[in-house]
SEDO-406351 format. One record per residue (C-alpha): x, y, z; residue number from 0. Coordinates in nm, 2 decimals, m for minus. Each point is the difference from the previous one (the first is absolute). Example, Ala and Ser with C-alpha at 12.3 -4.5 7.8 and 13.67 -1.06 7.14 Angstrom:
% SEDO-406351
RORO        X        Y        Z   num
RORO     1.23    m0.45     0.78     0
RORO     0.14     0.34    m0.07     1
***
This chain:
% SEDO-406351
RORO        X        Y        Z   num
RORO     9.21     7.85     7.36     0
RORO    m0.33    m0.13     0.16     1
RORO    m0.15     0.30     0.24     2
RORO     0.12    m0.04     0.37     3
RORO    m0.22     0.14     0.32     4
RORO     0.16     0.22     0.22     5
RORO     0.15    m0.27     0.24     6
RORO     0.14    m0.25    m0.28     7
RORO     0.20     0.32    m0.10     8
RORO     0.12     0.09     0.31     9
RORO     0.10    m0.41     0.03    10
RORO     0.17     0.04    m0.31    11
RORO     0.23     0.25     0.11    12
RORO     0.11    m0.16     0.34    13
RORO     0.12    m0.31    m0.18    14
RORO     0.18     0.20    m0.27    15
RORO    m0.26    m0.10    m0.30    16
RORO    m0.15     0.19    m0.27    17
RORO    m0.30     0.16     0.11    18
RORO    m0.28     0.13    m0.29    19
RORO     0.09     0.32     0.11    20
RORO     0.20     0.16     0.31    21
RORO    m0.20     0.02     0.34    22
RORO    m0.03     0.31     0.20    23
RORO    m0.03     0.00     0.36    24
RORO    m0.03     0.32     0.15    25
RORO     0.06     0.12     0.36    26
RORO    m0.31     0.16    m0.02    27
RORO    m0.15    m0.01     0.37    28
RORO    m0.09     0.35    m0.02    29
RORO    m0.11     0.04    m0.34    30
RORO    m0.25    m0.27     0.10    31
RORO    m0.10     0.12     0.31    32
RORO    m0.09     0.32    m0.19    33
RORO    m0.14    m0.15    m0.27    34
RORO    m0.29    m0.21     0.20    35
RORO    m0.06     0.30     0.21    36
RORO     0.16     0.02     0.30    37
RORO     0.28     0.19     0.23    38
RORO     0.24    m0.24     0.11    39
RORO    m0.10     0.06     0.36    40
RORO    m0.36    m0.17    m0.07    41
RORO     0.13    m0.35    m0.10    42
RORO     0.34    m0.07     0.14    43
RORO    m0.19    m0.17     0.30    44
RORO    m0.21    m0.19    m0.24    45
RORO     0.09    m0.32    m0.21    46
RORO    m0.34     0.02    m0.19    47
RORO     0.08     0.37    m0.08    48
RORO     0.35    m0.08    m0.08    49
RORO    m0.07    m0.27    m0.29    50
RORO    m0.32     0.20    m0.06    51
RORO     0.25     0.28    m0.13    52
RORO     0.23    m0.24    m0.21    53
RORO    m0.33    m0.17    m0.16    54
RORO    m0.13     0.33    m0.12    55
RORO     0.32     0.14    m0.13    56
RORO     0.16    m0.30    m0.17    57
RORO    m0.38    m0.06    m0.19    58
RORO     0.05     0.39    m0.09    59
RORO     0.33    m0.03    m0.17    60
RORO     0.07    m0.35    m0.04    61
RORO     0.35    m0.03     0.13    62
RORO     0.14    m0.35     0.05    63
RORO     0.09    m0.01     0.34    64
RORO    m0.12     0.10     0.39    65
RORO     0.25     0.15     0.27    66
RORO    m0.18    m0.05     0.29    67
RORO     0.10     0.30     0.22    68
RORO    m0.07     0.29     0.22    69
RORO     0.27     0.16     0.18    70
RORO     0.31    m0.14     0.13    71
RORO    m0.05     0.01     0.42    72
RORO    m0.24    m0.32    m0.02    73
RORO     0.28    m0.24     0.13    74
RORO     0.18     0.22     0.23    75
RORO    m0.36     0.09     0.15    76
RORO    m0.09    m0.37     0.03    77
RORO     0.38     0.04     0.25    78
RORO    m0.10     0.24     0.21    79
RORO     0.09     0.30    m0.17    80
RORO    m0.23     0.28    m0.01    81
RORO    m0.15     0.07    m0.28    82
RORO    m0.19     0.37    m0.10    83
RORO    m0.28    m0.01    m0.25    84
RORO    m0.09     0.27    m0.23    85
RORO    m0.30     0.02    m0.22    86
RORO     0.15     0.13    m0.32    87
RORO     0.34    m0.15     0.00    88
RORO     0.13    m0.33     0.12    89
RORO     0.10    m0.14     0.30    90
RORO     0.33     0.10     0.23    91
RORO     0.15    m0.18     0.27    92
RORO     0.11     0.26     0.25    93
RORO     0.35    m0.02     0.02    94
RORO     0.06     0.29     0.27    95
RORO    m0.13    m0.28     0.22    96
RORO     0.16    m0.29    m0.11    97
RORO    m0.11    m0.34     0.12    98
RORO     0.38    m0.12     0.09    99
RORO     0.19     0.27     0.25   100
RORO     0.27    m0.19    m0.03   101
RORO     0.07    m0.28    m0.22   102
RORO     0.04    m0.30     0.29   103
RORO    m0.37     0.07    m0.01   104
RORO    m0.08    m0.20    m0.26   105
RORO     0.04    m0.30     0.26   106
RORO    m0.31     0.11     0.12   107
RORO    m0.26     0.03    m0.29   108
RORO    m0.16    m0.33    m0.14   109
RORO    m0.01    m0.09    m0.36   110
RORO    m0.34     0.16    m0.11   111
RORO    m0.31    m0.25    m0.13   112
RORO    m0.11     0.07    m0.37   113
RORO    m0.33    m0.14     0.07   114
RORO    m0.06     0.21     0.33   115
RORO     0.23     0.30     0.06   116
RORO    m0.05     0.37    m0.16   117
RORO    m0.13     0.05    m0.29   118
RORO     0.20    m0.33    m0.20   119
RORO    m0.35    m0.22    m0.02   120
RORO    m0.14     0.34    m0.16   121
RORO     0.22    m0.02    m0.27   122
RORO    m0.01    m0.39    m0.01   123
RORO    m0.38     0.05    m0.03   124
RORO     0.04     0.21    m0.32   125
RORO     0.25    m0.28    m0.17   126
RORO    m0.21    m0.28     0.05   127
RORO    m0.31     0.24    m0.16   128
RORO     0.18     0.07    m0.28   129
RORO     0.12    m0.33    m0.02   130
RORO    m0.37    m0.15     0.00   131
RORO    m0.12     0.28    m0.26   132
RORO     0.32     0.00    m0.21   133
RORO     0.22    m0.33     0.04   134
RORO     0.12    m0.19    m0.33   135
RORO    m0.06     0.38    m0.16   136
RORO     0.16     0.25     0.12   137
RORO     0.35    m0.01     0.17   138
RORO     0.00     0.09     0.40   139
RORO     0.27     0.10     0.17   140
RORO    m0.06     0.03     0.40   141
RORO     0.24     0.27     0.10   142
RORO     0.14    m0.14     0.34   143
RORO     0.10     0.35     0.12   144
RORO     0.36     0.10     0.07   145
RORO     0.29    m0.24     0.02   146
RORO     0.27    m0.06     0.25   147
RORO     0.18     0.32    m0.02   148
RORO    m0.28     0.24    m0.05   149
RORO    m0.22    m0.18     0.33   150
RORO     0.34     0.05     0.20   151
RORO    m0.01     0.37    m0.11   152
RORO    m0.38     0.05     0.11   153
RORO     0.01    m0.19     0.33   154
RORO     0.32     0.17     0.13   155
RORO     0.00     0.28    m0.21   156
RORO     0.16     0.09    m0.32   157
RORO     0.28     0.24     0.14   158
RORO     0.04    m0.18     0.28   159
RORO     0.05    m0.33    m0.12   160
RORO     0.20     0.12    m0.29   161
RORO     0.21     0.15     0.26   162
RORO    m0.01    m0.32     0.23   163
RORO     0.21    m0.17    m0.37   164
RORO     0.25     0.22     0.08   165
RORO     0.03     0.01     0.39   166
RORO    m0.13    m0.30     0.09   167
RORO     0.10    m0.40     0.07   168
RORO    m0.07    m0.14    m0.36   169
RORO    m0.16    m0.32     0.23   170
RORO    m0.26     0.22     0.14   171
RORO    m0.08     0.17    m0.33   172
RORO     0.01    m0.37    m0.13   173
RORO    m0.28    m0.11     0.19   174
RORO    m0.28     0.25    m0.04   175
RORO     0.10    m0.01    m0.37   176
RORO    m0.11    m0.39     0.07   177
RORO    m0.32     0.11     0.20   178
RORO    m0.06     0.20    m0.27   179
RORO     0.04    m0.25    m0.30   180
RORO    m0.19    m0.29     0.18   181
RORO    m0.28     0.27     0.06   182
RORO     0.04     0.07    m0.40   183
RORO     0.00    m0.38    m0.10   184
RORO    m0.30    m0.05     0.23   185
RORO    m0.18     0.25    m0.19   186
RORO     0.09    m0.13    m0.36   187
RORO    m0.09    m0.35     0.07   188
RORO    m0.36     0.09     0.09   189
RORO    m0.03     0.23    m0.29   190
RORO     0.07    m0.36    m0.17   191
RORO    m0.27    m0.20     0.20   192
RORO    m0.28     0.30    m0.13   193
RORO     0.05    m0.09    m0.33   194
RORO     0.29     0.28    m0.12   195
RORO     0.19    m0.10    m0.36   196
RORO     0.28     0.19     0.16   197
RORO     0.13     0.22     0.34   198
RORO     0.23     0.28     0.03   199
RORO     0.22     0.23     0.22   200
RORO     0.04     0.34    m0.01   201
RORO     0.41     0.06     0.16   202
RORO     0.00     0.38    m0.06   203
RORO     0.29     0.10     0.28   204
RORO     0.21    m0.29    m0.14   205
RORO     0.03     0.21    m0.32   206
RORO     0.32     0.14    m0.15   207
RORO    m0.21     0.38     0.07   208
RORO     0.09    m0.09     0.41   209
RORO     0.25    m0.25     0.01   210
RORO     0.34    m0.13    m0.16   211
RORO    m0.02    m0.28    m0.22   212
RORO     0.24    m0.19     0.25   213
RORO    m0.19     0.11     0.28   214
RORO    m0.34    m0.19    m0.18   215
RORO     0.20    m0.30    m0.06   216
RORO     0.08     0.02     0.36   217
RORO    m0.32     0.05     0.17   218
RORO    m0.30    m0.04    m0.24   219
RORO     0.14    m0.27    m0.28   220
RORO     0.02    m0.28     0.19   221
RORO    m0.36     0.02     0.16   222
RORO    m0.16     0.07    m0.32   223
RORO     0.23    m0.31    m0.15   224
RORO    m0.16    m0.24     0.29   225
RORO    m0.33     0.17    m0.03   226
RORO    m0.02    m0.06    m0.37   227
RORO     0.11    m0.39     0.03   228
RORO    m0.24    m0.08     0.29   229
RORO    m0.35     0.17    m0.18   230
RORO     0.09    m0.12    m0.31   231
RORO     0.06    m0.33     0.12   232
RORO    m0.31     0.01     0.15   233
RORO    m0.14     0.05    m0.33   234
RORO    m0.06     0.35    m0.06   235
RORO     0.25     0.26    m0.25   236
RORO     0.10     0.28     0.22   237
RORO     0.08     0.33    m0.16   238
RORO     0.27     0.29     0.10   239
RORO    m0.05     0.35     0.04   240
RORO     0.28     0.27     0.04   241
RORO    m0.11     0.36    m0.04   242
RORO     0.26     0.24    m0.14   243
RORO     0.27    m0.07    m0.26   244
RORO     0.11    m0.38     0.09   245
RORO     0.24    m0.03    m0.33   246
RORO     0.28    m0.08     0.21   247
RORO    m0.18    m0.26     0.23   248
RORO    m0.25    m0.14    m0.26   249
RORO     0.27    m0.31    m0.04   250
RORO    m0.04    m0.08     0.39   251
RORO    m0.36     0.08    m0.05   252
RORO    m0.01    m0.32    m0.24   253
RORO     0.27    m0.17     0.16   254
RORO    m0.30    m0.02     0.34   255
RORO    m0.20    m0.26    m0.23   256
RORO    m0.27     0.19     0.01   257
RORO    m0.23    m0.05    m0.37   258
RORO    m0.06     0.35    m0.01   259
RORO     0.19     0.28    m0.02   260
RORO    m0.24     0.31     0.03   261
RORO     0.24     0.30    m0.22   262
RORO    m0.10     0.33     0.15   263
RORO    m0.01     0.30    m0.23   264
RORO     0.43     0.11     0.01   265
RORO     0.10    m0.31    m0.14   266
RORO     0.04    m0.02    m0.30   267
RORO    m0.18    m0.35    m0.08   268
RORO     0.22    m0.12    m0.33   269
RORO     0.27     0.00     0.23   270
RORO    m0.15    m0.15     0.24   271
RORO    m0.16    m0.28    m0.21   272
RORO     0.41    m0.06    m0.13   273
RORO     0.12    m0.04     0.38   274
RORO    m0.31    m0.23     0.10   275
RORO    m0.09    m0.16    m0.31   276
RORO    m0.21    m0.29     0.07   277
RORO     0.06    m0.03     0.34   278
RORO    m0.29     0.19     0.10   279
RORO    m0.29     0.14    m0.12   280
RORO     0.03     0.36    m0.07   281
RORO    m0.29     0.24     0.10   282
RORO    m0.01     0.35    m0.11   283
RORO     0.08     0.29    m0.01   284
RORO    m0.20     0.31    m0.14   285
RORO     0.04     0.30     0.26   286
RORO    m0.32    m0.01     0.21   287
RORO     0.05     0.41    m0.03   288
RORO     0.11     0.12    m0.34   289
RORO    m0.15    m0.10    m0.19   290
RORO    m0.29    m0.22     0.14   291
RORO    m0.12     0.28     0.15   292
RORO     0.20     0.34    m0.07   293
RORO     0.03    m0.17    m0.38   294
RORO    m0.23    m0.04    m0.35   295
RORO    m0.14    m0.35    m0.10   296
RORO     0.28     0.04    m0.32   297
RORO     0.24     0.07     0.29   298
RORO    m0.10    m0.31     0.19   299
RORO    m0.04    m0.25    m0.31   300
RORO     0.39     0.15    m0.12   301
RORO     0.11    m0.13     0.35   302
RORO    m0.17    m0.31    m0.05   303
RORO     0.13    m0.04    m0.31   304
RORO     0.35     0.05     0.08   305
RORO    m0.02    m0.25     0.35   306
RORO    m0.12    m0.27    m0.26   307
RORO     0.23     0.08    m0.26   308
RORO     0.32     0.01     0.23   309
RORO    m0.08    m0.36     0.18   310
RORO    m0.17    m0.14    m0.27   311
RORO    m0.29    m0.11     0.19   312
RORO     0.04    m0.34     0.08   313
RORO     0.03    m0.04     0.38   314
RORO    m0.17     0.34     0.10   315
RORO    m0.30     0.17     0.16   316
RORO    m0.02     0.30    m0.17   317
RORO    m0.10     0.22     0.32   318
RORO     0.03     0.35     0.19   319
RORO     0.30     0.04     0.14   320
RORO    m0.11     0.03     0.36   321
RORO    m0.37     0.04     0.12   322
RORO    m0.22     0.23    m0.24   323
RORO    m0.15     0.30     0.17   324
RORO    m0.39     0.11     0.08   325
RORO     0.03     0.22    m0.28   326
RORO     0.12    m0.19    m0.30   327
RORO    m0.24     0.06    m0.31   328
RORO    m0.20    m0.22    m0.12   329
RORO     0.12     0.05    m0.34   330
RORO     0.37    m0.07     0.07   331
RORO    m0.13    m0.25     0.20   332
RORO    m0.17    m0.18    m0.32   333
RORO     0.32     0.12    m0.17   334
RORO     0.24    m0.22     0.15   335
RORO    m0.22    m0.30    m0.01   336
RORO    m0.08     0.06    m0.40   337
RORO     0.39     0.05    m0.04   338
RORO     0.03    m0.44     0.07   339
RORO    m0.23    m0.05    m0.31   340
RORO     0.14     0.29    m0.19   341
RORO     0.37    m0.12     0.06   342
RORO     0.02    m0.34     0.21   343
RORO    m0.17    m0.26    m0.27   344
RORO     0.19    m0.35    m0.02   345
RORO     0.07     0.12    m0.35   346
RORO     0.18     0.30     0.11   347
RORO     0.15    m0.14     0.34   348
RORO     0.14    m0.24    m0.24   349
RORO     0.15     0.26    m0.26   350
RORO     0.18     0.16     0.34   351
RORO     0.12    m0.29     0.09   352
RORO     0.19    m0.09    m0.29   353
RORO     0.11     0.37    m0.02   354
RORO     0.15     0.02     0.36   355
RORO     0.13    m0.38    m0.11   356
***
């Protein structure tokens, strides 16, 4: 098969076609914060810095495609929330003052301005550099922060509002969860307009770790199901993130429309890829601790292995499992992305293929 650049492959993949080799797009904000030289606290004000960081580190190891990311309080800070910075780790939103004291208060905050409020046109700034440097070659995906459940949680709260599911009128938790997913849409269709191949949504407290899997169908499914029609319609794939073991909501997770399906590190991702199958594009799942950064290269490349083995490759983003830490080596690092040529060549997706077949 003819030799494909990084963003052909990761093309490949979202429309279900051989690729010359499985891509690998890593959540690797920190490893490339690291690796250009910085502590996160110097550049998550900075767009230049930012894409400066993902330019350096995906020349360094070659990996296919970009998360564009920092920490996860950039939306609920461009709210109101407060946010406190930290120079060696990311971003928090301070949710022992939350924004909403009650959740009627969400009649009085406005719908926050990508291009203007917080820190969004910082981020949007890094997408459209990337995109000027990188378009056409390597894959982009503009992380649009946290999704309708998890921007709920941060604005009023994560205990309280997970308490307000329980205690409160479902119409009032029903509209900040709509505050919350036009503030999220907002977001993902500028990531589109800088020049992203893709967005994405992190929905954390919407996991199976927190909540029951009728209570995310209840509360969280539904947003992320209109959420995922009105970006994509808009022309951009959106991709799903649930932390924690999400076996038993990975069906509704596909079920939202949503192109991707980001696997964190307890699923187990031939499973996974049987339940979605080509409904979504699967992304994942080596665990970001052990062995990416507790673990050997042979450790890493037998994980890799086995993720590419179990789905057969077509259809995935061979991936961490959840963001990759400060301290992943280099080596495991260079590990995982030499495990796609090792194991992930159109000749061998092929032979999987016909096996799982």
């Amino acid at each position: 098969m003819e030799k494909m650049n990084s963003w052909q492959r990761c093309m490949a993949a979202m429309n279900f076609e051989m690729p010359d080799r499985i891509p690998v797009v890593p959540q690797a904000f920190l490893v490339a914060c690291r690796t250009a030289g910085y502590q996160i606290g110097q550049i998550n004000k900075d767009g230049k810095l930012i894409a400066q960081t993902h330019l350096v580190s995906q020349e360094k190891f070659g990996y296919d495609g970009i998360v564009v990311d920092v920490d996860d309080a950039k939306l609920a800070e461009a709210c109101g929330a407060k946010v406190q910075f930290r120079e060696d780790d990311v971003a928090v939103v301070d949710e022992s003052e939350p924004l909403l004291k009650s959740l009627k208060d969400v009649e009085n905050l406005e719908l926050p301005d990508p291009l203007k409020d917080g820190r969004l046109p910082v981020w949007l700034e890094a997408t459209q550099i990337l995109r000027q440097k990188l378009g056409g070659e390597v894959f982009i995906m503009g992380r649009a922060d946290q999704g309708p459940f998890d921007l709920a949680c941060l604005l009023r709260g994560a205990q309280n509002f997970l308490m307000d599911l329980l205690t409160e009128d479902p119409k009032d938790v029903y509209k900040v969860l709509e505050y919350c997913r036009n503030a999220a849409i907002r977001f993902a269709k500028a990531q589109k307009d800088a020049g992203a191949d893709a967005t994405s949504i992190g929905e954390a407290y919407a996991g199976p770790n927190l909540i029951s899997p009728d209570m995310y169908h209840d509360f969280a499914f539904e947003h992320e199901k209109i959420m995922a029609q009105e970006v994509q319609d808009y022309g951009i794939p959106l991709s799903l993130h649930i932390c924690g073991d999400a076996s038993n909501i990975i069906d509704e997770m596909a079920n939202t429309g949503s192109q991707i399906i980001e696997v964190d590190w307890k699923v187990d991702m031939g499973r996974a890829k049987k339940i979605v199958g080509n409904r979504a594009v699967l992304m994942g799942n080596v665990d970001p601790s052990d062995p990416l950064v507790w673990g050997t290269p042979e450790q890493v490349r037998e994980k890799a292995k086995n993720i590419i083995e179990q789905t057969g490759g077509m259809g995935v983003f061979l991936s961490s499992g959840c963001a990759m830490g400060y301290n992943t080596p280099d080596e495991n690092m260079m590990a995982l992305i030499q495990s796609a040529a090792d194991y992930g060549t159109a000749e061998q997706l092929a032979e999987y293929q016909r096996r799982l077949d």
